[in-house]
Biopython code that builds the backbone (N, CA, C, O; Angstrom):
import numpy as np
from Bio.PDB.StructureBuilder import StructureBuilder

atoms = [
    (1, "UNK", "N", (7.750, -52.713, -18.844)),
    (1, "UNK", "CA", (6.323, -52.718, -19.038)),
    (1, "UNK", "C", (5.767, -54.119, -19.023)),
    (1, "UNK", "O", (6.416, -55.165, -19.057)),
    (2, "UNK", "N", (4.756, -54.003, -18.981)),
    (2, "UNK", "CA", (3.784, -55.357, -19.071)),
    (2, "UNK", "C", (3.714, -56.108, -20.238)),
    (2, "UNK", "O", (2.665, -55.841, -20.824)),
    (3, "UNK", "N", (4.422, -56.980, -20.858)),
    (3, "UNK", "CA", (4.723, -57.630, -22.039)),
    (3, "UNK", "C", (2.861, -59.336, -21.937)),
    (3, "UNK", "O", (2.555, -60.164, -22.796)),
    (4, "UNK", "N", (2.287, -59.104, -20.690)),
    (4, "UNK", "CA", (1.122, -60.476, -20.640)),
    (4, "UNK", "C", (0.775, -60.546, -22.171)),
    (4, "UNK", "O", (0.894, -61.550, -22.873)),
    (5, "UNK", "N", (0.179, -58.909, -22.703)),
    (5, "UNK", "CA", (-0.981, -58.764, -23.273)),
    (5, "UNK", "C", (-0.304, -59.000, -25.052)),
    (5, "UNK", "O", (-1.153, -58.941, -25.942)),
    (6, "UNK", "N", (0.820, -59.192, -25.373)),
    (6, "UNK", "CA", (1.493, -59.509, -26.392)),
    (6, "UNK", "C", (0.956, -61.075, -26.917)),
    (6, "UNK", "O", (1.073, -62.035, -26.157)),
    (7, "UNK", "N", (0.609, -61.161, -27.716)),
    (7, "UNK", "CA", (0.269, -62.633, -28.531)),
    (7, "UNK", "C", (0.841, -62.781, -29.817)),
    (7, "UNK", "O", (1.141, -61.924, -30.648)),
    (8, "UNK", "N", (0.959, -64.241, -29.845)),
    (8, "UNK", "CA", (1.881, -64.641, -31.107)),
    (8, "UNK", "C", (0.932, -63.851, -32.163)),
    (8, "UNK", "O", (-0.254, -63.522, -32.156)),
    (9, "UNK", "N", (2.087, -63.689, -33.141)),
    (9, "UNK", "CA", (2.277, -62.673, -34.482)),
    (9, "UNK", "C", (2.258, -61.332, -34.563)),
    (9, "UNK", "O", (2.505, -60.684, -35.581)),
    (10, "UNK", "N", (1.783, -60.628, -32.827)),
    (10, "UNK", "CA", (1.765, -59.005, -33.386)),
    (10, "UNK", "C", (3.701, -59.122, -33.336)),
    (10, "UNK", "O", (4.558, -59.870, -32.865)),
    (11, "UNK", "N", (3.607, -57.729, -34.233)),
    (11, "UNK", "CA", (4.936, -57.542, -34.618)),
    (11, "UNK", "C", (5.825, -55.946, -33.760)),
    (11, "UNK", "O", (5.599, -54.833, -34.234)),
    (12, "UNK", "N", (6.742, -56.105, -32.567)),
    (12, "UNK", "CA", (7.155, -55.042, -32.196)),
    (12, "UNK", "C", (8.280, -54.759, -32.544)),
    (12, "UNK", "O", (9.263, -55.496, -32.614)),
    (13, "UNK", "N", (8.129, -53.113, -32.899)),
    (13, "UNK", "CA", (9.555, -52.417, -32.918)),
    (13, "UNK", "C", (10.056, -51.494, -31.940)),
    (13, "UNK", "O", (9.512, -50.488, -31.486)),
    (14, "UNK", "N", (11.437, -52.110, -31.627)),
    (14, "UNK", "CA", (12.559, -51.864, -30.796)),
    (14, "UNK", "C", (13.056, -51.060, -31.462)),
    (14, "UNK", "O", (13.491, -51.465, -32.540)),
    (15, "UNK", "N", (13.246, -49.294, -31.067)),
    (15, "UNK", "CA", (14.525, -48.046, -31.464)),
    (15, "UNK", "C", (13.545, -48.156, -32.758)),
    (15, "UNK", "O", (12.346, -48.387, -32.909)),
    (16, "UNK", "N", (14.677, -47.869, -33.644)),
    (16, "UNK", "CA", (13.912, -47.188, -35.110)),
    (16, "UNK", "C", (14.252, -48.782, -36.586)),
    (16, "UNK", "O", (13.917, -48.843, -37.769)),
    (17, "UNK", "N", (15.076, -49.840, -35.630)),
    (17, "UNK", "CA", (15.249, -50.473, -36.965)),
    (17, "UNK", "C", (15.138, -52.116, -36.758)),
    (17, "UNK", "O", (15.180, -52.965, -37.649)),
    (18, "UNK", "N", (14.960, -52.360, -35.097)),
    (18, "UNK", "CA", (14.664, -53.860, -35.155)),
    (18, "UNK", "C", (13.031, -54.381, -34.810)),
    (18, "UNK", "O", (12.238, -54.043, -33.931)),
    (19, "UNK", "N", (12.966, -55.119, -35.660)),
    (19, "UNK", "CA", (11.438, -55.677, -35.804)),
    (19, "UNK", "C", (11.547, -57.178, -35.205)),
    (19, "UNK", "O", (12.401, -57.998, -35.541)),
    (20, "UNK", "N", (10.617, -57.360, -34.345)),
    (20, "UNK", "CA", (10.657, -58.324, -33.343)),
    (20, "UNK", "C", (9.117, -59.229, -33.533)),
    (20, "UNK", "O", (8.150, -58.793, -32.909)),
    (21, "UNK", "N", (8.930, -60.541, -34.448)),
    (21, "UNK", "CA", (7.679, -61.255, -34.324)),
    (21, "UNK", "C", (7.329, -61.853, -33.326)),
    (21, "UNK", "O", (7.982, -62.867, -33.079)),
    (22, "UNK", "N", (6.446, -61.572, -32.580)),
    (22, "UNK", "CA", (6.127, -62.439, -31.044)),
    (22, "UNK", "C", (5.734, -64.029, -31.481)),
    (22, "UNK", "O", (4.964, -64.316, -32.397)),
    (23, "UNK", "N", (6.410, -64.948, -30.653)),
    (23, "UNK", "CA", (6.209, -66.381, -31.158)),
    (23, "UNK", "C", (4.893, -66.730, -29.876)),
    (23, "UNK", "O", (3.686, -66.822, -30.099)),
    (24, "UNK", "N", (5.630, -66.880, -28.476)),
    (24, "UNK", "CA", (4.796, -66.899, -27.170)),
    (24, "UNK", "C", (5.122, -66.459, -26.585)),
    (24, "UNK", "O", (6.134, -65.758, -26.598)),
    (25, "UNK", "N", (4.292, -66.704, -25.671)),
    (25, "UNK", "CA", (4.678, -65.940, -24.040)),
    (25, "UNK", "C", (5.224, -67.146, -23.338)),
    (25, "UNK", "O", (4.780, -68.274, -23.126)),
    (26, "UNK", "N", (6.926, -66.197, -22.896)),
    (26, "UNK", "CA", (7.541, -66.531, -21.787)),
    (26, "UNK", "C", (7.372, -67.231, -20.747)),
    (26, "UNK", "O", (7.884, -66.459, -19.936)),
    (27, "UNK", "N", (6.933, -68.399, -19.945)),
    (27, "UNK", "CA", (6.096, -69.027, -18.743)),
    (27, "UNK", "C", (7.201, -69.009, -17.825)),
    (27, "UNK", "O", (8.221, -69.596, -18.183)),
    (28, "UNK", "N", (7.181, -68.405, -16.635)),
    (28, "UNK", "CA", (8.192, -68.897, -15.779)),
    (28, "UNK", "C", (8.528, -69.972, -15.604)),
    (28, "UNK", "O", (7.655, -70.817, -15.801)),
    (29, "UNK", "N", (9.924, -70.479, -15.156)),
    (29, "UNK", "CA", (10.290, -72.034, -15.334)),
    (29, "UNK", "C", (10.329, -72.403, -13.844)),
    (29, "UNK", "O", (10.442, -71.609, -12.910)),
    (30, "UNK", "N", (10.254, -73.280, -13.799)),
    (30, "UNK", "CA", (9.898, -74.063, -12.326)),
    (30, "UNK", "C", (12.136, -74.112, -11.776)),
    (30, "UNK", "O", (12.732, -74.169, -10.700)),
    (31, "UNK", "N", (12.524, -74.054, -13.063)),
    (31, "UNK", "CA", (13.946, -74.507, -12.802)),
    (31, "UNK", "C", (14.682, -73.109, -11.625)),
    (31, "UNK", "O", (15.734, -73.168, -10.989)),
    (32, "UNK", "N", (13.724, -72.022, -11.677)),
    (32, "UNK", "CA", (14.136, -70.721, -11.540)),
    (32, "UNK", "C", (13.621, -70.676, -9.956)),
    (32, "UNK", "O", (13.543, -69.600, -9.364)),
    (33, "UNK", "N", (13.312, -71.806, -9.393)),
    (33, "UNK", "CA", (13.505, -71.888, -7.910)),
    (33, "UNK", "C", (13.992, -72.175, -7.208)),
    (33, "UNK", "O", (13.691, -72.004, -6.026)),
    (34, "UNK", "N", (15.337, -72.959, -7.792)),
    (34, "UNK", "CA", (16.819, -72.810, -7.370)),
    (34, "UNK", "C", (17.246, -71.890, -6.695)),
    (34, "UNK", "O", (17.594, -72.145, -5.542)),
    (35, "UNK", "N", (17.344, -70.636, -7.167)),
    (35, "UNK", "CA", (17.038, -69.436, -6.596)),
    (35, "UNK", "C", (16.438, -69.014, -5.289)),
    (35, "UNK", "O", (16.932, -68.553, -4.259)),
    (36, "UNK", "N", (15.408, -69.269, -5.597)),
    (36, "UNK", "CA", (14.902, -68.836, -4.496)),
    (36, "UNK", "C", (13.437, -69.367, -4.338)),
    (36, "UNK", "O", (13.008, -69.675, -5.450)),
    (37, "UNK", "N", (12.499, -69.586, -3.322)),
    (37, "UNK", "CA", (11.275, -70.726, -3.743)),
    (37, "UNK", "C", (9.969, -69.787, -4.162)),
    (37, "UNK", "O", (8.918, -70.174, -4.673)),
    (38, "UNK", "N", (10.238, -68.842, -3.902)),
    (38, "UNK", "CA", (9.184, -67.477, -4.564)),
    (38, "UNK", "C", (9.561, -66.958, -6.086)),
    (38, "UNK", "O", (8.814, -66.155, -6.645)),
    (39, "UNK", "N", (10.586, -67.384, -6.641)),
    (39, "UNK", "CA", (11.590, -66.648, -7.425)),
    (39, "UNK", "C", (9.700, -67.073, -8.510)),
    (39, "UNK", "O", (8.747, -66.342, -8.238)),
    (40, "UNK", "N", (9.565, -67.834, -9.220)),
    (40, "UNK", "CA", (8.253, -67.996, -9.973)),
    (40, "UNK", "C", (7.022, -67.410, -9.641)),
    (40, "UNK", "O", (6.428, -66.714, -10.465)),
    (41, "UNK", "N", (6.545, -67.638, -8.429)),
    (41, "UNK", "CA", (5.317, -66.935, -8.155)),
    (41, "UNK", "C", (5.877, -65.490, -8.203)),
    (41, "UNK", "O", (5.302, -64.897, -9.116)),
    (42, "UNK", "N", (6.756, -64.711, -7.589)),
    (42, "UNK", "CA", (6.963, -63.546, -7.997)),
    (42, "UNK", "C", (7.433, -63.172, -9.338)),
    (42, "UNK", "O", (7.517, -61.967, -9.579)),
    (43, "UNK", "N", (7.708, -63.902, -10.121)),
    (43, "UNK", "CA", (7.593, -63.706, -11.932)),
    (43, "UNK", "C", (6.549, -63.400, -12.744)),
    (43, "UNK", "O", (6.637, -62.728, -13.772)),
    (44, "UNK", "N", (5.561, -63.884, -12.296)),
    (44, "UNK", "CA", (4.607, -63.776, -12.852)),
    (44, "UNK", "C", (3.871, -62.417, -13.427)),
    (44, "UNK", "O", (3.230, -61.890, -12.518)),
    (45, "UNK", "N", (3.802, -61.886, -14.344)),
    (45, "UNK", "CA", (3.536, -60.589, -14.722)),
    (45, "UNK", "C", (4.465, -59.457, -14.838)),
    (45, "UNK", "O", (4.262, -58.243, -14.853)),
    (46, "UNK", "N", (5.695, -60.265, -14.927)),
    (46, "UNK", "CA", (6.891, -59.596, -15.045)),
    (46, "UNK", "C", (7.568, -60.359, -16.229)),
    (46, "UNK", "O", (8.237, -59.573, -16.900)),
    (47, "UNK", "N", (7.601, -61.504, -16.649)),
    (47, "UNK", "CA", (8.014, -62.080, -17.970)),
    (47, "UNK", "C", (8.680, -61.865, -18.870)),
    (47, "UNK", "O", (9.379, -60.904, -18.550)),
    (48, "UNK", "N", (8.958, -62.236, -20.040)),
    (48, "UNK", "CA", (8.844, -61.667, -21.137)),
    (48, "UNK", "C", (8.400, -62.260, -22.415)),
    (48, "UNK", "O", (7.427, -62.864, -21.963)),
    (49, "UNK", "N", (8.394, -62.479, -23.422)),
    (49, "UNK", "CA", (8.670, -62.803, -24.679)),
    (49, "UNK", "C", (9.368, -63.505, -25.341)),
    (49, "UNK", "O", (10.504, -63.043, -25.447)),
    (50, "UNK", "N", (9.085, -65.164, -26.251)),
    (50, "UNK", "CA", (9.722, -65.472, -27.332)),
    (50, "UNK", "C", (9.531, -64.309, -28.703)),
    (50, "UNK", "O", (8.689, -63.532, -29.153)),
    (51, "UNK", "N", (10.377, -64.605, -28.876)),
    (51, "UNK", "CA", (9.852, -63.812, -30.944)),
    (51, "UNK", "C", (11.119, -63.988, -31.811)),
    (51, "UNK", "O", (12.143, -63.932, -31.130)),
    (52, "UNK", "N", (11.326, -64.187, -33.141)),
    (52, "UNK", "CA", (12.212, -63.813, -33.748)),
    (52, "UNK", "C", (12.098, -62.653, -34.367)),
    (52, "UNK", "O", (11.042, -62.107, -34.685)),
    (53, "UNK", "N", (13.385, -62.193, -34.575)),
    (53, "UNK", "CA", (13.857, -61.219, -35.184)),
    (53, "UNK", "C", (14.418, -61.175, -36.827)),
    (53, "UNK", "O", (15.430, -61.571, -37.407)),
    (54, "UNK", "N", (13.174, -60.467, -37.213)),
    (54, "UNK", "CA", (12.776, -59.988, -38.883)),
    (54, "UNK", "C", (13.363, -59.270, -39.315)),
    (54, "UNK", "O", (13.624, -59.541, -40.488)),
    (55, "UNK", "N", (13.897, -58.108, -38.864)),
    (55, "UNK", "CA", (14.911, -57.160, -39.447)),
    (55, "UNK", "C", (15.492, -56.250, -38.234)),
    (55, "UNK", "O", (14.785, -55.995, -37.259)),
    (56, "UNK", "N", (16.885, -55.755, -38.359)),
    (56, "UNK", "CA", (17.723, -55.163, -37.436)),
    (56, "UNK", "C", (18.265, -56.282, -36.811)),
    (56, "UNK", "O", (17.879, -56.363, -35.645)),
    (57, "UNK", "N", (18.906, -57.045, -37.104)),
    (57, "UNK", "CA", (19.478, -57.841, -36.188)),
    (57, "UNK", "C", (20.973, -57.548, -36.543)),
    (57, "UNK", "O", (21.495, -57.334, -37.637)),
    (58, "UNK", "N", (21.504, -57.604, -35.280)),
    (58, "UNK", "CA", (22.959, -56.970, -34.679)),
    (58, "UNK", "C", (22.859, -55.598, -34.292)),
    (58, "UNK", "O", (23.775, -54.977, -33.751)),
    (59, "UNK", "N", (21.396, -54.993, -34.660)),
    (59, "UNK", "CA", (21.485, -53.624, -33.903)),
    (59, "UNK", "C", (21.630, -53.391, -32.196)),
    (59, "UNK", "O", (21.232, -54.114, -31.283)),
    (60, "UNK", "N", (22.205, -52.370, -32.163)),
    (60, "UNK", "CA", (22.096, -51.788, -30.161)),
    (60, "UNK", "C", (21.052, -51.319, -29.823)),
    (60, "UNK", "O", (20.575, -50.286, -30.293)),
    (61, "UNK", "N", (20.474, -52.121, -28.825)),
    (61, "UNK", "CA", (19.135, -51.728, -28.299)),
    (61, "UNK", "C", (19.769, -51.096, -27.070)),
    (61, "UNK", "O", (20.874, -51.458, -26.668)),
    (62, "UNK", "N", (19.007, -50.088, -26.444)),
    (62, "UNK", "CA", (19.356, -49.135, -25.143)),
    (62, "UNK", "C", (18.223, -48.954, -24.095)),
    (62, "UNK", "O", (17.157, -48.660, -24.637)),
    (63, "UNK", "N", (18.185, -49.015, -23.233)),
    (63, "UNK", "CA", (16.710, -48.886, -22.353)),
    (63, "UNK", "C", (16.751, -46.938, -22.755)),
    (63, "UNK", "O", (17.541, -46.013, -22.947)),
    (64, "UNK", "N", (15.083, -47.299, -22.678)),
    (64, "UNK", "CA", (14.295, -45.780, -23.110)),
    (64, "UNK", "C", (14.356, -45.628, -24.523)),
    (64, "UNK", "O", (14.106, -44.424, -24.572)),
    (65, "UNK", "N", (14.495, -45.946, -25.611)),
    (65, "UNK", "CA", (14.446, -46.961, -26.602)),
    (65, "UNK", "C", (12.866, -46.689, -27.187)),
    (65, "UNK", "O", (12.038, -47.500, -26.772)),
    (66, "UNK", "N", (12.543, -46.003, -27.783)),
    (66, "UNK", "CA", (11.077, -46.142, -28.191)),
    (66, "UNK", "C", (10.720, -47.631, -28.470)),
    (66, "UNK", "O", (11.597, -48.345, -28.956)),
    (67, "UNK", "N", (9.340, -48.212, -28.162)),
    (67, "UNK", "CA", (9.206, -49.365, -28.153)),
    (67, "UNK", "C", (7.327, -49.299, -28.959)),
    (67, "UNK", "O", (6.546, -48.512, -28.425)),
    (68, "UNK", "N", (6.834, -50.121, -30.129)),
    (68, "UNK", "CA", (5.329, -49.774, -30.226)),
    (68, "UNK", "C", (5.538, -51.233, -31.057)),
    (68, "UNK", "O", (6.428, -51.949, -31.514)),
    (69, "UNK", "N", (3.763, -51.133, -30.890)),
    (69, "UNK", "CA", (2.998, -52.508, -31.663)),
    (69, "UNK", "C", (2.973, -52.120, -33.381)),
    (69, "UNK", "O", (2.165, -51.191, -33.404)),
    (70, "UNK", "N", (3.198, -52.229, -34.086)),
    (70, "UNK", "CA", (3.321, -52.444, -35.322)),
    (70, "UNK", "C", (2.156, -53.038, -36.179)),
    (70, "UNK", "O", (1.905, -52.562, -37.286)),
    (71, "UNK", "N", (1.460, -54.063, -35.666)),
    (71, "UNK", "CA", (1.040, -54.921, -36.370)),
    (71, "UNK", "C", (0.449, -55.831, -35.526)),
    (71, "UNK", "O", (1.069, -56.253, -34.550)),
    (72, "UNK", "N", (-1.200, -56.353, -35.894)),
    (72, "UNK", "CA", (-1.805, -57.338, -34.794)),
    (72, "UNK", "C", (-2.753, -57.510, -35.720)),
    (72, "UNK", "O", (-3.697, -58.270, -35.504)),
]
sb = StructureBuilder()
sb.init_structure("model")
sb.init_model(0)
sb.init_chain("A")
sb.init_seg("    ")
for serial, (resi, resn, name, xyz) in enumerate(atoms, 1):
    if name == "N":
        sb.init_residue(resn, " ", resi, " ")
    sb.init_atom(name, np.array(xyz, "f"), 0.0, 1.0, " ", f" {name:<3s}", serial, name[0])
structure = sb.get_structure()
């Protein structure tokens, strides 16, 4: 999903027990055109997320994973 619209402090939960504080948003790195010379401009809106993690940590996250905003 589209992680743009996430701003520092809302709070998401991952599955049923890890809580995730958004710090910033992710910026593509210029280093990531090593790769390939589109590899950034095609990043863009695909990103993701800094945040630390408040509670559940060492849990297994799984794709399809209920995922919601908590807190903003």
């Amino acid at each position: 999903g589209d992680l743009g619209n996430l701003i520092p402090g809302m709070l998401v939960r991952l599955g049923e027990m890890v809580v995730v504080s958004v710090t910033e948003q992710n910026v593509p790195c210029v280093n990531l055109q090593v790769y390939h010379r589109l590899t950034v401009t095609k990043s863009y809106g695909r990103r993701g997320v800094l945040g630390t993690v408040l509670a559940g940590a060492g849990s297994i996250l799984r794709p399809g994973m209920p995922t919601e905003i908590i807190l903003f």
